[in-house]
Biotite code that builds the C-alpha atoms (Angstrom):
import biotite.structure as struc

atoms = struc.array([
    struc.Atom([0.000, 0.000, 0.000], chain_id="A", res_id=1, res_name="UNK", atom_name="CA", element="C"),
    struc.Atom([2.860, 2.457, 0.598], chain_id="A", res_id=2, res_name="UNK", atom_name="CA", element="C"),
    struc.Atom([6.214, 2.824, -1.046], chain_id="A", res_id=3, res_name="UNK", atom_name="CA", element="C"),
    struc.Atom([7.849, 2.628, 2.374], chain_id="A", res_id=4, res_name="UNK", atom_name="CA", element="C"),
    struc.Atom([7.295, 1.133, 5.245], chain_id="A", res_id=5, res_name="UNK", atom_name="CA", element="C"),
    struc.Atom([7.731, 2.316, 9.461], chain_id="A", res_id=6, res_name="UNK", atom_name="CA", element="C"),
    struc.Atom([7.970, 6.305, 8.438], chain_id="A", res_id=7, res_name="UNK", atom_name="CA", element="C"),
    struc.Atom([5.542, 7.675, 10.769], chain_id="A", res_id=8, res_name="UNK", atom_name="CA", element="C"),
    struc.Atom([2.540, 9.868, 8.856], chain_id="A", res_id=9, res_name="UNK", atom_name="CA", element="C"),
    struc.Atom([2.758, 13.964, 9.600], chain_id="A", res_id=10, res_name="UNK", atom_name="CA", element="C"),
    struc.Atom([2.378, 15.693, 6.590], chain_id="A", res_id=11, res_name="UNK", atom_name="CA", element="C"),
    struc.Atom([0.358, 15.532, 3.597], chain_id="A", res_id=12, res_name="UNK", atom_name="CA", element="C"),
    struc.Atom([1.731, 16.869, 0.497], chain_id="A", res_id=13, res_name="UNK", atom_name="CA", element="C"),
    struc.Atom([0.300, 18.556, -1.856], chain_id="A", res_id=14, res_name="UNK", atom_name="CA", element="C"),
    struc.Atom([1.447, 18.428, -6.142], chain_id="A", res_id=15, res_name="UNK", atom_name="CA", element="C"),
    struc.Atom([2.517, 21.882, -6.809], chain_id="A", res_id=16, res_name="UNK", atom_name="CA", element="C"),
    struc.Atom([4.889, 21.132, -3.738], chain_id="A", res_id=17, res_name="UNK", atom_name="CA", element="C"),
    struc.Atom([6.480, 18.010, -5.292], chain_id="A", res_id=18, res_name="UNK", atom_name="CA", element="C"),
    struc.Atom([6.558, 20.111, -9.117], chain_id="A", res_id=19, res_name="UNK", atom_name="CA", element="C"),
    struc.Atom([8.494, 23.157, -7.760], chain_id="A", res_id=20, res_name="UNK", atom_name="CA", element="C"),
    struc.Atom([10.984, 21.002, -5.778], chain_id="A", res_id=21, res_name="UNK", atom_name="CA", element="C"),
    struc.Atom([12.028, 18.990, -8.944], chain_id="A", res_id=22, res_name="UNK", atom_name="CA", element="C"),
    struc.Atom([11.936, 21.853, -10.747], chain_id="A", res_id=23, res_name="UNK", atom_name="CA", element="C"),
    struc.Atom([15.320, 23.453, -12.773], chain_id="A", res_id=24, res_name="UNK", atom_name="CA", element="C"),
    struc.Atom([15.522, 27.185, -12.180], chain_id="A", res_id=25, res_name="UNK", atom_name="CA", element="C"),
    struc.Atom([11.635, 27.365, -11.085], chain_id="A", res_id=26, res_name="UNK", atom_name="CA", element="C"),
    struc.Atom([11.833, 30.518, -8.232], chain_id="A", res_id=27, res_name="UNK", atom_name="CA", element="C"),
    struc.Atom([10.635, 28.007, -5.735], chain_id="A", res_id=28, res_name="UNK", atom_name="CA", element="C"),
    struc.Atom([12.564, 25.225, -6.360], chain_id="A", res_id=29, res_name="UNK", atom_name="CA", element="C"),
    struc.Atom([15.080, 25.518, -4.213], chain_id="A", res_id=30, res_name="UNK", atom_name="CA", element="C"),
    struc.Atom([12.658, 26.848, -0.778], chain_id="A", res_id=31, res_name="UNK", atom_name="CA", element="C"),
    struc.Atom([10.118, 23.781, -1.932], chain_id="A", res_id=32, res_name="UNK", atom_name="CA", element="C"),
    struc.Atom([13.385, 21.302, -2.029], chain_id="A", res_id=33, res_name="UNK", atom_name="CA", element="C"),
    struc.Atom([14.865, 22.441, 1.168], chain_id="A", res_id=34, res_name="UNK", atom_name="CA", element="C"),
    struc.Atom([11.354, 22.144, 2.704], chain_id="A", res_id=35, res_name="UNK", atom_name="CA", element="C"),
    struc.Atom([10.555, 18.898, 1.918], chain_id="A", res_id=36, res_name="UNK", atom_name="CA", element="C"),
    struc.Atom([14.044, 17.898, 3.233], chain_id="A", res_id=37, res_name="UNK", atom_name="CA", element="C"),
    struc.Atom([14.242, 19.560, 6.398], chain_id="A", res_id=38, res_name="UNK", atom_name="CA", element="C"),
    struc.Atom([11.017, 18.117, 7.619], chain_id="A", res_id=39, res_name="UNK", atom_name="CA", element="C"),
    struc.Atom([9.818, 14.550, 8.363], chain_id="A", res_id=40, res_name="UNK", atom_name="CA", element="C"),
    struc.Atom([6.530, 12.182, 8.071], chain_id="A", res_id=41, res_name="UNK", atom_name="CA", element="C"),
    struc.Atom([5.571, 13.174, 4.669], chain_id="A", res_id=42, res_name="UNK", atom_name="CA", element="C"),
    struc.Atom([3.264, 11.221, 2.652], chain_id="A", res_id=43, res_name="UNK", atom_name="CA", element="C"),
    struc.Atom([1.325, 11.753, -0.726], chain_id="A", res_id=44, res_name="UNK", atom_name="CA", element="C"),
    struc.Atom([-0.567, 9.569, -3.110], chain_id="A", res_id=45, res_name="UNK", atom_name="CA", element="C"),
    struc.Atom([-0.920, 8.134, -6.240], chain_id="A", res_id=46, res_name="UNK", atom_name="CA", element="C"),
    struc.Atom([-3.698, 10.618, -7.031], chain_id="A", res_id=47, res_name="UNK", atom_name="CA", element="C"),
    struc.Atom([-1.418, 13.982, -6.776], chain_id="A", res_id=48, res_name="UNK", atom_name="CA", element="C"),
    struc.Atom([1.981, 12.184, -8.489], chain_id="A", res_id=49, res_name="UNK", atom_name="CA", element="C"),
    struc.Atom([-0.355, 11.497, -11.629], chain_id="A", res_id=50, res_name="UNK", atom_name="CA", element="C"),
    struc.Atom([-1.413, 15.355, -10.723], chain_id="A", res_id=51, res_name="UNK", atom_name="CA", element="C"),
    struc.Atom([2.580, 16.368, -10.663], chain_id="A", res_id=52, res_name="UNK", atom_name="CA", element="C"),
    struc.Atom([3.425, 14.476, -13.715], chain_id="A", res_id=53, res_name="UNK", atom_name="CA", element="C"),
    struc.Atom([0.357, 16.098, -15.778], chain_id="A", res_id=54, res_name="UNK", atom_name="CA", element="C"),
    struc.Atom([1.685, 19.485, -14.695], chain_id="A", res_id=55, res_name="UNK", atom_name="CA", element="C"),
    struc.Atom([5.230, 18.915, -15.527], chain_id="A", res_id=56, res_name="UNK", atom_name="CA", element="C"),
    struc.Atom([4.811, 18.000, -18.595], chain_id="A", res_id=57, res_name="UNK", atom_name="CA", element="C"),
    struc.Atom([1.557, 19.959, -20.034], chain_id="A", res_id=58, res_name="UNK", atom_name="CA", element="C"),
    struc.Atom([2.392, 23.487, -17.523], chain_id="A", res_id=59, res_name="UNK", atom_name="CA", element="C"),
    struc.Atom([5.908, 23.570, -17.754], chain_id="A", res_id=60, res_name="UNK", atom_name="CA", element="C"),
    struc.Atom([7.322, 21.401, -21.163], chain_id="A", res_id=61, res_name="UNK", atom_name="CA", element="C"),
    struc.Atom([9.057, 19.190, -18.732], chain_id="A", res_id=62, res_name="UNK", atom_name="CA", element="C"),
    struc.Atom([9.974, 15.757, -21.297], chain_id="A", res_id=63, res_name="UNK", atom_name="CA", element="C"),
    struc.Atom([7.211, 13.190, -20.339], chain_id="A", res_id=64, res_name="UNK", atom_name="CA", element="C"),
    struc.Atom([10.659, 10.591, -19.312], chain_id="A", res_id=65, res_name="UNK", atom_name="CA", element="C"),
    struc.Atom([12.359, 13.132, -17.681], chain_id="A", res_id=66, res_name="UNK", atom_name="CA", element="C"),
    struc.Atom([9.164, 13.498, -15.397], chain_id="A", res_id=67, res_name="UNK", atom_name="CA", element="C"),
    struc.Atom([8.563, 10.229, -14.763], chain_id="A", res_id=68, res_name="UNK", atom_name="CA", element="C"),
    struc.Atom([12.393, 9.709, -13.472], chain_id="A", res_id=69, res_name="UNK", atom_name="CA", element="C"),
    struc.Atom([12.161, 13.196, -11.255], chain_id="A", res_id=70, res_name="UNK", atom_name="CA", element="C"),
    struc.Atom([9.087, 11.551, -9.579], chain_id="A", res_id=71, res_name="UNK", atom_name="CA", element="C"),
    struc.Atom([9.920, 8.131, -9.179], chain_id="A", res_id=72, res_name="UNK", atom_name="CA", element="C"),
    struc.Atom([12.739, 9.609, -6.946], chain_id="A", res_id=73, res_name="UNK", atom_name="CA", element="C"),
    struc.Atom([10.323, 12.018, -5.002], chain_id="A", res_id=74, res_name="UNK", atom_name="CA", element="C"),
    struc.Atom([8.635, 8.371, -4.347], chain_id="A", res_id=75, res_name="UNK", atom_name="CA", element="C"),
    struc.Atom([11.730, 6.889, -3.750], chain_id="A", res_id=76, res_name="UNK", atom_name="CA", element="C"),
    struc.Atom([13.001, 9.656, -1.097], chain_id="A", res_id=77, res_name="UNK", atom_name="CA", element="C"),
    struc.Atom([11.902, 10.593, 1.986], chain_id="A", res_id=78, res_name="UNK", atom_name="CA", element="C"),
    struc.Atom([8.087, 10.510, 0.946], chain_id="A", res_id=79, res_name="UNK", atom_name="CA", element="C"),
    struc.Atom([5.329, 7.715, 1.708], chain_id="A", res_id=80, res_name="UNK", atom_name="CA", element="C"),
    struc.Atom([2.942, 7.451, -1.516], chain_id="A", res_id=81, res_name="UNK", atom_name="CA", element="C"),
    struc.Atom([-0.268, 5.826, 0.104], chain_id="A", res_id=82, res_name="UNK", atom_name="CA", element="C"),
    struc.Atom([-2.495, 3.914, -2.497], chain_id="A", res_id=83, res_name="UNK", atom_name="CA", element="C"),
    struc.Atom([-6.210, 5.103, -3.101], chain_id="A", res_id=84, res_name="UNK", atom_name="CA", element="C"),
    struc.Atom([-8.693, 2.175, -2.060], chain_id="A", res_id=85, res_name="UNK", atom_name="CA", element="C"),
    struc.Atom([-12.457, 2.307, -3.196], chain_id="A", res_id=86, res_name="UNK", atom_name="CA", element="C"),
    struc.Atom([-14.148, 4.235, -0.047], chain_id="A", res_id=87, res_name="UNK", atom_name="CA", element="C"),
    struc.Atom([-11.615, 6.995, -0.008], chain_id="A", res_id=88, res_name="UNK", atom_name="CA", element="C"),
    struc.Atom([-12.348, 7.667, -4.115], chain_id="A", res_id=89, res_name="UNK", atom_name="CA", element="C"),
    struc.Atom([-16.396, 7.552, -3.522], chain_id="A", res_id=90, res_name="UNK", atom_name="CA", element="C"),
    struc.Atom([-15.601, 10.081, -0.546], chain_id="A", res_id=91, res_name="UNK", atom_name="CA", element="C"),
    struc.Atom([-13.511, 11.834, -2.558], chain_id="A", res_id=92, res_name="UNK", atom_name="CA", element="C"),
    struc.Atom([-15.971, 12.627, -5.373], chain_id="A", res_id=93, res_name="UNK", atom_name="CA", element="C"),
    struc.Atom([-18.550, 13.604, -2.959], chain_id="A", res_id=94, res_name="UNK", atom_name="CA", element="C"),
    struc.Atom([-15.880, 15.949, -1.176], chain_id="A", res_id=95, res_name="UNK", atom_name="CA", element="C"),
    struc.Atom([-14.774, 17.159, -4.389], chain_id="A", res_id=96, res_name="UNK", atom_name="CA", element="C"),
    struc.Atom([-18.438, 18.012, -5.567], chain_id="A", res_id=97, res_name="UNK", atom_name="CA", element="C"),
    struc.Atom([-20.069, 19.499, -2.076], chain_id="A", res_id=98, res_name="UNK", atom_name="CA", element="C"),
    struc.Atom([-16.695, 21.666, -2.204], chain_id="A", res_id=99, res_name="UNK", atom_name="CA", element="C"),
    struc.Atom([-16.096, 22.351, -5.742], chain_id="A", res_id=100, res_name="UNK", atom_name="CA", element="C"),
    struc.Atom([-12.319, 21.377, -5.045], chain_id="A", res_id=101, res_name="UNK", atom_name="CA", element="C"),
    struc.Atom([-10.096, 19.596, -7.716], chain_id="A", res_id=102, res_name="UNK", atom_name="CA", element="C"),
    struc.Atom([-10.901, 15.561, -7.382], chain_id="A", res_id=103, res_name="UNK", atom_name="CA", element="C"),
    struc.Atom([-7.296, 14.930, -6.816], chain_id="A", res_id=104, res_name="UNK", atom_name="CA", element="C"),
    struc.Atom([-7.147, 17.606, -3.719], chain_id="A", res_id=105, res_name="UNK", atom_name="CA", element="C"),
    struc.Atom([-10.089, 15.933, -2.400], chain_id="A", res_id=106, res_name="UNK", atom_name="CA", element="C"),
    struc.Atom([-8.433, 12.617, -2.524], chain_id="A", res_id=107, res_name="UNK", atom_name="CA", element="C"),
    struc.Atom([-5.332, 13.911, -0.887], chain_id="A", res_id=108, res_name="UNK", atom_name="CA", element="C"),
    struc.Atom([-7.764, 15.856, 1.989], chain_id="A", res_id=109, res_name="UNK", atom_name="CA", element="C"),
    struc.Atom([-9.183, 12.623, 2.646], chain_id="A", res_id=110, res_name="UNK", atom_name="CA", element="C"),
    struc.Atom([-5.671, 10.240, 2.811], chain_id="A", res_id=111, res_name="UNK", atom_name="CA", element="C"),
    struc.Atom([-4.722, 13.153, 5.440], chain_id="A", res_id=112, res_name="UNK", atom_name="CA", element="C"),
    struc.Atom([-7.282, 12.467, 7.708], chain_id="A", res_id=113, res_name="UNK", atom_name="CA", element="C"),
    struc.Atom([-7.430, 8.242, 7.102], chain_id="A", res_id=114, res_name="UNK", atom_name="CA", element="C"),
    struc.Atom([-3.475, 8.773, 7.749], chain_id="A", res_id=115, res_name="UNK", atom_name="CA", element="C"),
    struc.Atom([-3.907, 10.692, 10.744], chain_id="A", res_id=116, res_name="UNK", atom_name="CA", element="C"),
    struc.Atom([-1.760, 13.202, 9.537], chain_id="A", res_id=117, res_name="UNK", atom_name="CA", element="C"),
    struc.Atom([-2.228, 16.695, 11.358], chain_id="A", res_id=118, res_name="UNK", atom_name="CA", element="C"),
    struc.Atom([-0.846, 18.697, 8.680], chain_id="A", res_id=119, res_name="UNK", atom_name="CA", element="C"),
    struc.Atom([-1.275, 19.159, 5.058], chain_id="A", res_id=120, res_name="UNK", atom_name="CA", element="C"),
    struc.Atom([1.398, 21.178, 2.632], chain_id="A", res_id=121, res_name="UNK", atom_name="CA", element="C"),
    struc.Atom([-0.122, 23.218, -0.219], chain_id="A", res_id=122, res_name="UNK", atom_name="CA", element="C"),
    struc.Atom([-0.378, 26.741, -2.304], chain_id="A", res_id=123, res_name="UNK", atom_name="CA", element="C"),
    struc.Atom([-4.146, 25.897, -3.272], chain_id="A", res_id=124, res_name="UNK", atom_name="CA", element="C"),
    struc.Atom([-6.262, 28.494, -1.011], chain_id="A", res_id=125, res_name="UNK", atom_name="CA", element="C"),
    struc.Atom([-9.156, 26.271, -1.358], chain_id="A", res_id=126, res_name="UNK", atom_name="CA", element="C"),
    struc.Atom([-7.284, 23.125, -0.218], chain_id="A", res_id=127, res_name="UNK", atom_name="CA", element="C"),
    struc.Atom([-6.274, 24.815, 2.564], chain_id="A", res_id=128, res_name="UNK", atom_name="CA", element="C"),
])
């Protein structure tokens, strides 16, 4: 279910996080980088790295391979990636419609509070 195992759960993390730390000469790159790395207990999910990868490559011309290796290392770092099971989708839909938030944000709300996570990292002012 997760891409690594015995990290305790904190943080959520939202995509626009994960696209400006991978980033080459993005103005946030290096603050988004250094803040995923100086903090602990941060988890994401499947939902927002298809999210990432769809911005990379369609907002910012990053190559579609190129992408796919810059995120496979965000999942390979310091980051849990949770799967998305049945419930949490349905809940997500219904989130996403009462709220009129992004379906992917709505997923991500949800695997913060299943995960017990306290906190969730984002620049979307109706996520947060």
């Amino acid at each position: 279910m997760t891409s690594s195992s015995n990290r305790p759960i904190e943080r959520g993390l939202d995509a626009m996080l994960i696209v400006y730390s991978v980033l080459n000469n993005h103005p946030a790159s290096a603050a988004c980088e250094q803040f995923l790395r100086t903090l602990t207990g941060w988890f994401t999910t499947t939902f927002t790295l298809f999210e990432a990868k769809a911005i990379l490559t369609k907002v910012y011309a990053v190559d579609a391979a190129l992408a796919s290796r810059k995120l496979a290392q965000v999942a390979a770092g310091p980051i849990v990636v949770t799967a998305v099971d049945l419930p949490t989708a349905l809940a997500a839909m219904n989130t996403a419609d009462t709220h009129s938030i992004d379906l992917t944000d709505a997923v991500l709300l949800h695997a913060t509070q299943a995960q017990g996570a306290l906190r969730l990292a984002t620049d979307d002012s109706k996520l947060a």
